[in-house]
C-alpha positions as CSV (number, residue, x, y, z in Angstrom):
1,X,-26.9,31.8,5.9
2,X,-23.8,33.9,6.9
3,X,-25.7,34.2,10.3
4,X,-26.3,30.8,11.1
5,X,-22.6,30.4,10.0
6,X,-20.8,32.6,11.9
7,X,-23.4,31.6,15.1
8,X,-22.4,28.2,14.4
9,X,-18.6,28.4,14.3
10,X,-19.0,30.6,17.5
11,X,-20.6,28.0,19.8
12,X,-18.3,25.2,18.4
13,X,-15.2,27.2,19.4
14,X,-17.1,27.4,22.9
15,X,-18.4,24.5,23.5
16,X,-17.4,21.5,21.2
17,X,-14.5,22.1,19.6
18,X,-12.7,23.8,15.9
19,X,-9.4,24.1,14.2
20,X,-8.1,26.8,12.2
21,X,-8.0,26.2,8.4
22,X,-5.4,28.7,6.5
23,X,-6.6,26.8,3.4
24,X,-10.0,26.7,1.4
25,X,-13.1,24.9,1.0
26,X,-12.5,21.7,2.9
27,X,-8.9,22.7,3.5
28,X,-8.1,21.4,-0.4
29,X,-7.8,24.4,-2.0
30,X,-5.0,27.3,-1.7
31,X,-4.5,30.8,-2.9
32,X,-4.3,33.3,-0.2
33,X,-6.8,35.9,0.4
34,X,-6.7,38.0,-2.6
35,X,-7.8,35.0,-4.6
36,X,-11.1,34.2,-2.2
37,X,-11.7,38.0,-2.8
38,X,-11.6,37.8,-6.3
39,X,-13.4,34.7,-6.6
40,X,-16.2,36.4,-4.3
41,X,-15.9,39.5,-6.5
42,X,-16.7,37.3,-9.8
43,X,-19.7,35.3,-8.0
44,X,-21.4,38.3,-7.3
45,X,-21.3,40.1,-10.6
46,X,-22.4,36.6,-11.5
47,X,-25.7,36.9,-9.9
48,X,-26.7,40.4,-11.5
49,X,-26.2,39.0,-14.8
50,X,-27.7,35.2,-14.4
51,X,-31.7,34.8,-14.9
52,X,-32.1,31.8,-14.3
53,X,-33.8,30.8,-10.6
54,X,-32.0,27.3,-9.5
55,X,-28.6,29.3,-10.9
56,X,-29.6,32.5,-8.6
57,X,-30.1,30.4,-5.9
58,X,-26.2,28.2,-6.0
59,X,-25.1,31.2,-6.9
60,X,-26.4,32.7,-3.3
61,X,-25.6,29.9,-1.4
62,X,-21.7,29.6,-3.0
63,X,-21.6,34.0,-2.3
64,X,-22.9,33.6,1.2
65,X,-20.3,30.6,2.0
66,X,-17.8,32.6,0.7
67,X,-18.5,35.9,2.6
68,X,-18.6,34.2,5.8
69,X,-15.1,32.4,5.4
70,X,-14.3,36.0,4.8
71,X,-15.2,37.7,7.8
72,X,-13.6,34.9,9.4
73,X,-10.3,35.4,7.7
74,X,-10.4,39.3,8.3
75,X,-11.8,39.4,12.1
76,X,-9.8,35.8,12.8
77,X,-7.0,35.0,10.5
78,X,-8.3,31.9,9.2
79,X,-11.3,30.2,9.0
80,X,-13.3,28.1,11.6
81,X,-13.6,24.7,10.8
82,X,-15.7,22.3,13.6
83,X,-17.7,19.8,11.8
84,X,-15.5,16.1,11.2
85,X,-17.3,13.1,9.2
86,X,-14.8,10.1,9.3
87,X,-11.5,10.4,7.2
88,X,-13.3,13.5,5.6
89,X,-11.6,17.0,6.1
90,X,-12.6,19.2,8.5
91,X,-15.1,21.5,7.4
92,X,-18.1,24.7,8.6
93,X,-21.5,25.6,7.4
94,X,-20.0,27.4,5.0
95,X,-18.1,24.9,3.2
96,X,-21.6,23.3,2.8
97,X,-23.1,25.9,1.3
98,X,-20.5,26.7,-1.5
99,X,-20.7,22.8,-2.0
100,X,-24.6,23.2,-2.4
101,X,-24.4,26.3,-4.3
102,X,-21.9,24.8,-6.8
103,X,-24.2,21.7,-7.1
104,X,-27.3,23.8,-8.0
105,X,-25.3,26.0,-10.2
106,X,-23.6,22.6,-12.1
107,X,-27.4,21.4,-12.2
108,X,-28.9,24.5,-13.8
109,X,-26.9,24.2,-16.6
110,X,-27.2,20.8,-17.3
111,X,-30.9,21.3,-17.0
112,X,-30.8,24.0,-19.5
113,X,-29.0,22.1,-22.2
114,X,-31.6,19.5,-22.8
């Protein structure tokens, strides 16, 4: 995933086009970089406690996300954003995956109440 990510936001800064986003996820969300570290830091002790599959797997998607937009803020400064749906923000692969990863993760645990 981080692969594809990084590969991604690398041929859209060649040959289509990307903006830099100082913010988070979707450019909504704010904090700085010791925040997305420590929000990183808490998903992955996350997945050595959690059991449960469907939760491993958001919970991989929303770390791998989050690693790439990492490495983009350390090697970069901010993080590559290329991919523009109508009045949507601008967003990357890995804004997808923490969104998928979040959705799996919400989804596990409502699937494990009933």
């Amino acid at each position: 995933m981080i692969f594809f990510d990084q590969i991604s936001k690398t041929l859209a800064g060649k040959y289509y086009f990307s903006v830099c986003n100082n913010f988070g996820v979707f450019g909504l969300v704010t904090g700085g970089f010791p925040v997305y570290l420590g929000v990183l830091l808490v998903v992955a002790y996350a997945i050595f406690v959690e059991r449960r599959k469907l939760a491993l797997m958001g919970l991989a998607f929303i770390f791998a996300g989050g690693l790439s937009n990492i490495i983009d803020r350390l090697l970069i400064g901010c993080v590559r954003d290329f991919i523009k749906i109508l009045n949507f923000p601008i967003f990357n692969l890995a804004d997808v995956f923490i969104t998928f990863g979040v959705v799996l993760a919400i989804f596990s645990l409502v699937k494990n109440k009933k």
